[in-house]
C-alpha positions in Angstrom: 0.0 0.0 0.0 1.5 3.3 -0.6 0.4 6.8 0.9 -0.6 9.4 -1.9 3.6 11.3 -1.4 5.3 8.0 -1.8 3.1 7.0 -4.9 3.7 10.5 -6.8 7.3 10.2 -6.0 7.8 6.7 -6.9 5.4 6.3 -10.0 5.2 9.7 -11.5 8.7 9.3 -12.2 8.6 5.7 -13.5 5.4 7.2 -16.1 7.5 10.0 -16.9 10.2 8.2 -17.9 8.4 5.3 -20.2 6.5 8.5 -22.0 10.2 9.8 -22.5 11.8 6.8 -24.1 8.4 5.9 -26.1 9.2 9.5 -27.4 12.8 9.3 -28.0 12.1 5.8 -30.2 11.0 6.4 -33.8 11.5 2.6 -35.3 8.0 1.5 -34.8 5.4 3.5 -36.2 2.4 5.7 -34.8 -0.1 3.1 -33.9 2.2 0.3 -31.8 3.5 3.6 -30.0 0.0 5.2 -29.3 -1.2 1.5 -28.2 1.4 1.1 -25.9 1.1 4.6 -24.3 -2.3 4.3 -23.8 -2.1 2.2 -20.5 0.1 4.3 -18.8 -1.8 7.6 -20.2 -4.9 6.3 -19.3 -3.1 5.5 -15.8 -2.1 9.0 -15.5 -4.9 10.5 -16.4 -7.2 8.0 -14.1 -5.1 8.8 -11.1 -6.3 12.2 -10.4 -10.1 10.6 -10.1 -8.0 8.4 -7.4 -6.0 10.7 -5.9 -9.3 12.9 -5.8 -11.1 10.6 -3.6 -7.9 10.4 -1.4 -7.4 13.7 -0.8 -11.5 14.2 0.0 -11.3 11.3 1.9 -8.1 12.9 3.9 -10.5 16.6 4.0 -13.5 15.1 5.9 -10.8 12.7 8.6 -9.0 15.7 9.4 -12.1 17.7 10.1 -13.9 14.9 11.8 -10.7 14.5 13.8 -10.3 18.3 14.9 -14.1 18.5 16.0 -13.8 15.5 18.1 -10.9 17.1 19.9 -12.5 20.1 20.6 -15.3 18.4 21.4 -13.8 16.1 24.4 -11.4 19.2 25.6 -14.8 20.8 26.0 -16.4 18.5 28.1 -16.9 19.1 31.6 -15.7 17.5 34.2 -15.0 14.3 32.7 -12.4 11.8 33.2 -10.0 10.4 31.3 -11.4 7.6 29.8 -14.9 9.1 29.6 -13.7 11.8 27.4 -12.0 9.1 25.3 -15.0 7.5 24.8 -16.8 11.1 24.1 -14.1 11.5 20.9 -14.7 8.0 19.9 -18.8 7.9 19.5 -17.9 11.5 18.1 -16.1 10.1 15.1 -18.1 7.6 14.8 -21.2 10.3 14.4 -19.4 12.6 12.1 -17.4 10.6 10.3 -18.8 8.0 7.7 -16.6 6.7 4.9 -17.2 5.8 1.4 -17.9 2.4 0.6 -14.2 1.7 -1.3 -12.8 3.1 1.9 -11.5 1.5 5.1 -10.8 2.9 8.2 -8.8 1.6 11.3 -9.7 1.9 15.3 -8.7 5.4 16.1 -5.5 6.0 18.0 -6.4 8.7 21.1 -4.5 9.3 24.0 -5.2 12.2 26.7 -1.2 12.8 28.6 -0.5 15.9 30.4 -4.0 17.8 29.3 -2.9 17.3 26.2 -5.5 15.0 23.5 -4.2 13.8 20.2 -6.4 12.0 18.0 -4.7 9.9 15.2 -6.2 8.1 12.7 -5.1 5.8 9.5 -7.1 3.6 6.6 -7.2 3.0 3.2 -9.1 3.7 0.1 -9.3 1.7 -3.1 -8.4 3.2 -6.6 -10.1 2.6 -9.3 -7.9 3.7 -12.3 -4.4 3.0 -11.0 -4.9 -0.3 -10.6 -4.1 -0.8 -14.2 -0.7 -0.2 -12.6 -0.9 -2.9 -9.9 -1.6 -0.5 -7.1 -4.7 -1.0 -5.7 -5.1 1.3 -2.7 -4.0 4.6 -1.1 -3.2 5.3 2.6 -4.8 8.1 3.8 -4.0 9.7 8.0 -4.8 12.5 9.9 -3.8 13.0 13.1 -4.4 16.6 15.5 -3.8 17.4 19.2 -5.0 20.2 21.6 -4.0 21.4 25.0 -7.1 21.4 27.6 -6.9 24.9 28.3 -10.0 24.3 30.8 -10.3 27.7 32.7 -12.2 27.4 36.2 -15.7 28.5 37.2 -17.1 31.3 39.2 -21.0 31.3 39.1 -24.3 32.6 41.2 -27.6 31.9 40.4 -30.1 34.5 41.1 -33.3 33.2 41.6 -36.8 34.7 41.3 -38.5 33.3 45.0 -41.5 35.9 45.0 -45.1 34.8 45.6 -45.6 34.2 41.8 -43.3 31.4 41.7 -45.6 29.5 44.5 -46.7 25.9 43.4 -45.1 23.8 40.3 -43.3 26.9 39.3 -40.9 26.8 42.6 -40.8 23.0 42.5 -39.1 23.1 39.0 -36.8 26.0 39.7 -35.6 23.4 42.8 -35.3 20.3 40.1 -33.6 22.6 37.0 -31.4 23.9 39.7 -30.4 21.1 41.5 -29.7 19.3 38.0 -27.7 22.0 37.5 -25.5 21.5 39.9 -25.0 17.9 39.3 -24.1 18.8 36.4 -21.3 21.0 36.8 -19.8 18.8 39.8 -19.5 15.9 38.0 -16.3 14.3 36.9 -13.3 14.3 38.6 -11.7 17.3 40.6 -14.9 19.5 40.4 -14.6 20.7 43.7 -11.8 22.7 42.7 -12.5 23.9 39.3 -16.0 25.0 40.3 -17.6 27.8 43.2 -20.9 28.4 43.0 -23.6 31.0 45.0 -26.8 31.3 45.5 -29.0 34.3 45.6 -32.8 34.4 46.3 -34.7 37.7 45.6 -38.1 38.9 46.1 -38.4 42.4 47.8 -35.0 41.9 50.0 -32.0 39.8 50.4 -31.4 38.0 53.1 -27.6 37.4 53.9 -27.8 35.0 56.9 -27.8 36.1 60.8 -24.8 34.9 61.0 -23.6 37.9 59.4 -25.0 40.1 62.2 -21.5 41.1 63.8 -20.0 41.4 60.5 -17.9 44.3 59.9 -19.6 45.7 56.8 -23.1 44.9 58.4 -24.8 47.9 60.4 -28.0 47.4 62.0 -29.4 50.6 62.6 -33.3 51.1 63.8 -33.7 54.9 62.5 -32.2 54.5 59.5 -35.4 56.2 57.2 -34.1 54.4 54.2 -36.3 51.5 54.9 -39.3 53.9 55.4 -38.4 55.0 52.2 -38.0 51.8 50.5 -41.6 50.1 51.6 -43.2 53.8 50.2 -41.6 53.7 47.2 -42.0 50.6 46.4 -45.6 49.5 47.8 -47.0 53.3 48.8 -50.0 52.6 50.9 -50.8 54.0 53.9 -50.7 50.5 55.9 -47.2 50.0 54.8 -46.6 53.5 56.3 -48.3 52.2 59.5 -45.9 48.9 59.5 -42.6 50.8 58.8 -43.4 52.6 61.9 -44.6 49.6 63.7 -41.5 47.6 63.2 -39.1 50.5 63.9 -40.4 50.6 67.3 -40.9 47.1 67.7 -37.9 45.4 65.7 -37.6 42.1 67.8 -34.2 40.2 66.5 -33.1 40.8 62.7 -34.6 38.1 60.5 -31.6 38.4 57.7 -32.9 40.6 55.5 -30.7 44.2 54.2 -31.8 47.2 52.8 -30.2 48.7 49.6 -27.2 51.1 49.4 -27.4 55.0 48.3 -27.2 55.7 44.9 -25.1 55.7 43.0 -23.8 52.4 45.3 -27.4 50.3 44.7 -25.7 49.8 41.3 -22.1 49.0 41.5 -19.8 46.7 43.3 -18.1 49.6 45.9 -16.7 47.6 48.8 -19.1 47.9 51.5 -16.8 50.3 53.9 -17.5 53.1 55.9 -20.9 54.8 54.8 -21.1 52.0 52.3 -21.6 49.4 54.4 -24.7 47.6 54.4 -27.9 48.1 56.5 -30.1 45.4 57.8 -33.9 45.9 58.2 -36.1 44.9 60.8 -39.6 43.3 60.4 -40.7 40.1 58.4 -37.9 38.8 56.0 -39.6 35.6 54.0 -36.4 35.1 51.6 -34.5 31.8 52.0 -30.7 33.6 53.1 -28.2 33.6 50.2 -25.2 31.2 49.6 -21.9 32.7 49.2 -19.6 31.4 46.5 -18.8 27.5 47.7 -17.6 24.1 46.1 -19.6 21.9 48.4 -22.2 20.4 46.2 -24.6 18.6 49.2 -25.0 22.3 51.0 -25.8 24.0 47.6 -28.8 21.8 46.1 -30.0 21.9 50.4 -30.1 25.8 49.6 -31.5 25.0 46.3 -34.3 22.5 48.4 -35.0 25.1 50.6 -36.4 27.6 48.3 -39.8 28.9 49.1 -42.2 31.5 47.4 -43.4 34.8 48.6 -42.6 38.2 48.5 -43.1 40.9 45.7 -40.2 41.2 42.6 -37.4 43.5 42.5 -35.4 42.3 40.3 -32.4 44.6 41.0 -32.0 42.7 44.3 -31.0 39.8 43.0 -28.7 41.6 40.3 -26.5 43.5 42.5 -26.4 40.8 45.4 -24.8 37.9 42.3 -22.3 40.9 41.0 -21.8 40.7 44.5 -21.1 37.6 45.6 -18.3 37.5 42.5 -16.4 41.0 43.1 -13.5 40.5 45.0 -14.3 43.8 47.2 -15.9 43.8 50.6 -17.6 42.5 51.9 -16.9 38.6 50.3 -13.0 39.0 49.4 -12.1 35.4 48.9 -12.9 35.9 45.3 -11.2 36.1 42.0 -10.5 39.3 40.6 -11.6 40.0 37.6 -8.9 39.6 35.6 -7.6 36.3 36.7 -6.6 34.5 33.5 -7.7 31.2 35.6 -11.1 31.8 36.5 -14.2 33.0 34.3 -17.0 34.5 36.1 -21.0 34.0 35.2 -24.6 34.9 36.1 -27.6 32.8 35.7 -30.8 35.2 36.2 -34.4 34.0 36.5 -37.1 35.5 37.2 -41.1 34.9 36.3 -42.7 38.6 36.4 -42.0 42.5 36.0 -40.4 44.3 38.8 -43.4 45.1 40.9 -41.1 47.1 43.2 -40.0 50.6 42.2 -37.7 52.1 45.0 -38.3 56.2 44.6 -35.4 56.4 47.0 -33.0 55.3 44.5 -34.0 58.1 41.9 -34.7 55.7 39.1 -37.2 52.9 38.6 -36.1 49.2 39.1 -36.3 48.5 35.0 -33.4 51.3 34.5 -31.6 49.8 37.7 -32.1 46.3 35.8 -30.6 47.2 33.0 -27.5 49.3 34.6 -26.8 46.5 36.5 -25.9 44.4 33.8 -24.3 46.3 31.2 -22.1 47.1 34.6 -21.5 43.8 34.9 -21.4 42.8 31.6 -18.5 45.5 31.0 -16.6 43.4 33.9 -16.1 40.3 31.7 -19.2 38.8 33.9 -21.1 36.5 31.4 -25.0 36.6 32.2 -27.2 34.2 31.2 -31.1 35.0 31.6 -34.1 33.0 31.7 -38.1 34.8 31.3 -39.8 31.7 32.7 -44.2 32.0 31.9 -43.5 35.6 31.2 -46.5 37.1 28.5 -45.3 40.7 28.8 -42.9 41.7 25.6 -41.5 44.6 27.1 -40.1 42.6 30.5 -39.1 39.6 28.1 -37.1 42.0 26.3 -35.3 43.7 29.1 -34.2 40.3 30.2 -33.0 39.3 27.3 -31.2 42.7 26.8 -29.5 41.4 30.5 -28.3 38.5 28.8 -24.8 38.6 27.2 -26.0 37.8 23.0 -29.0 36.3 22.3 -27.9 32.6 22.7 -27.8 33.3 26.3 -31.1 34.4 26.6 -34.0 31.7 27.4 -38.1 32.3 27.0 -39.3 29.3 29.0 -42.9 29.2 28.6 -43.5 26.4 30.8 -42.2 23.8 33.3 -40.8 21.8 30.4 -38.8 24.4 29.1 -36.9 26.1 32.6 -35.9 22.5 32.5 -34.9 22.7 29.5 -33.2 26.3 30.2 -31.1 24.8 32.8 -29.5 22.1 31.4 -28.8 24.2 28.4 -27.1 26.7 30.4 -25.1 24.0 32.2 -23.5 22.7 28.6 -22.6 26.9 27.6 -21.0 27.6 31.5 -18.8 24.1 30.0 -18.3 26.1 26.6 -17.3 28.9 28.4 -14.5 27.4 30.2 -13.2 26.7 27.0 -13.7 29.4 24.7 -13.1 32.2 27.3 
């Protein structure tokens, strides 16, 4: 068998030369020297039919080849054998060969993040075998370095009185799947930190963080006066401010929402910036700082009630949060780290039905601030409008949502599922292409 270099190199020359000494000879005449350069002209012209095939054949191995590489460097989280398998059963898919062609086991090895895929086979010629050779070897072979980057993601989940019912038990099910997802295969735990974020009307950050030192818990502070007004301006909610000034009891968890322009950025929470808990009735499930431990974050995801009006701002600010690497949570990546790639997925089932007057702009502006902020950060957001009919709020998600592949309009159960799990294959992607 001879590879398509060694047969132009060996052959060609041998044609050449018979063609040269048919033509030198003029003792026979015309028609004995036609007939006797026909074989090795038809030869000749036959092989680039051959050669055709083998080079086409050689076109679709190598591409088949490259997108299986990329295909199991992209894979999450799996091991080595499993992303073996992955490029085999893609090859298999992708590639299918002619039926004059054979094709041997692929050759792929995975050392030091490192994949090469190599494979050999043969295809049979049609017109050279006038010439005794009957096939051509055709190989391809490609490698890539795994240049897996590691994961920094929050979800920021819609828990307001809407989502009460089936609604709340999906969000539990695509999040939880979610989660499997991205902690499964081998050292997971330390490419991956993910947080959790519940939003309604507040945030609730845990009383454990009462004593913290960029927590202030301060009974006259009029910006939660302010906040019920503007957001739900009824003379009853003026009565229960009031009430729950003068009767606070013990903080619940939840925490009012910084001076502009500070409701909107990522300012460490110092000084006059620090952040002030509110007193009364606090219904949100408490947050989940960045973590790697995959029981504690689907019991957070478990323990996800409904209630609560939407503001959806809440839920923004408290993710871009939870990944800045200023106060209050500095155990996190800065932005900039060439090792880590930082993400958002935002869902919510409803228009802002909050609108904070003491912030000097309506939660839908605040919405979209928020992201283009943290969108010009490097953050990646991904956005889901789950049973949402009203254009205008689907179209202020999806404007949150980095491109329009990252956006999802989930118009039932069915499809947050679907969402989800779609979501957890792009945050793979994105480890990759970032």
């Amino acid at each position: 068998m001879l590879s398509i270099r060694m047969f132009l190199k060996r052959n060609y020359v041998r044609i050449a030369g018979v063609a040269k000494r048919f033509g030198g000879n003029q003792r026979g005449n015309v028609a004995i020297i036609f007939g006797m350069l026909a074989i090795p002209i038809f030869a000749i012209a036959g092989s680039a039919v051959d050669f055709g095939r083998a080079i086409n054949m050689q076109r679709e191995l190598t591409n088949s080849i490259d997108a299986a590489a990329l295909a199991a460097g992209a894979a999450f989280n799996l091991d080595t054998e499993d992303r073996i398998q992955l490029a085999k059963d893609y090859l298999n898919e992708n590639f299918k060969p002619a039926g004059n062609a054979t094709v041997n086991e692929p050759t792929i090895t995975i050392v030091d993040k490192k994949i090469t895929i190599t494979i050999t086979g043969t295809i049979d010629t049609t017109f050279l075998g006038v010439m005794g050779i009957t096939n051509i070897n055709v190989a391809s072979s490609n490698e890539i370095t795994l240049k897996a980057k590691k994961l920094e993601v929050v979800l920021a989940l819609d828990t307001t009185g809407s989502m009460s019912g089936s609604k709340i038990s999906t969000l539990r099910s695509s999040g939880k799947d979610l989660v499997d997802y991205l902690y499964t295969g081998e050292n997971a735990a330390d490419n991956v930190k993910m947080g959790i974020v519940p939003f309604a009307d507040f945030i609730n950050i845990d009383t454990a963080n009462q004593t913290a030192p960029w927590v202030t818990l301060d009974i006259n502070d009029n910006r939660y006066c302010q906040l019920i007004l503007g957001g739900k301006n009824t003379s009853s909610n003026n009565y229960y401010c009031n009430y729950y000034k003068s009767n606070p009891g013990s903080w619940k968890g939840c925490v009012n929402y910084r001076d502009n322009p500070n409701h909107i950025n990522d300012a460490p929470a110092t000084g006059s910036n620090k952040i002030t808990g509110i007193y009364g009735p606090c219904g949100t499930e408490s947050m989940m700082p960045l973590s790697n431990d995959e029981t504690a974050l689907k019991q957070k995801i478990d323990d996800l009630g409904a209630s609560g009006w939407t503001y959806v701002p809440a839920g923004l600010s408290w993710a871009w949060r939870l990944l800045s690497p200023n106060e209050p949570y500095t155990d996190v990546k800065a932005y900039d780290d060439d090792e880590w790639v930082k993400a958002v997925v935002l869902m919510t089932d409803g228009a802002n039905t909050l609108n904070f007057g003491y912030t000097g702009a309506n939660a839908n502006s605040q919405t979209a601030v928020l992201c283009e902020n943290m969108k010009a950060l490097g953050i990646t957001i991904f956005s889901v409008a789950f049973q949402i009919s009203s254009s205008s709020t689907k179209q202020l998600i999806e404007n949150c949502a980095s491109g329009a592949t990252n956006y999802y309009d989930a118009s039932d159960n069915a499809a947050l599922q679907s969402a989800f799990n779609s979501i957890g294959e792009k945050l793979s992607e994105l480890r990759i292409s970032k």
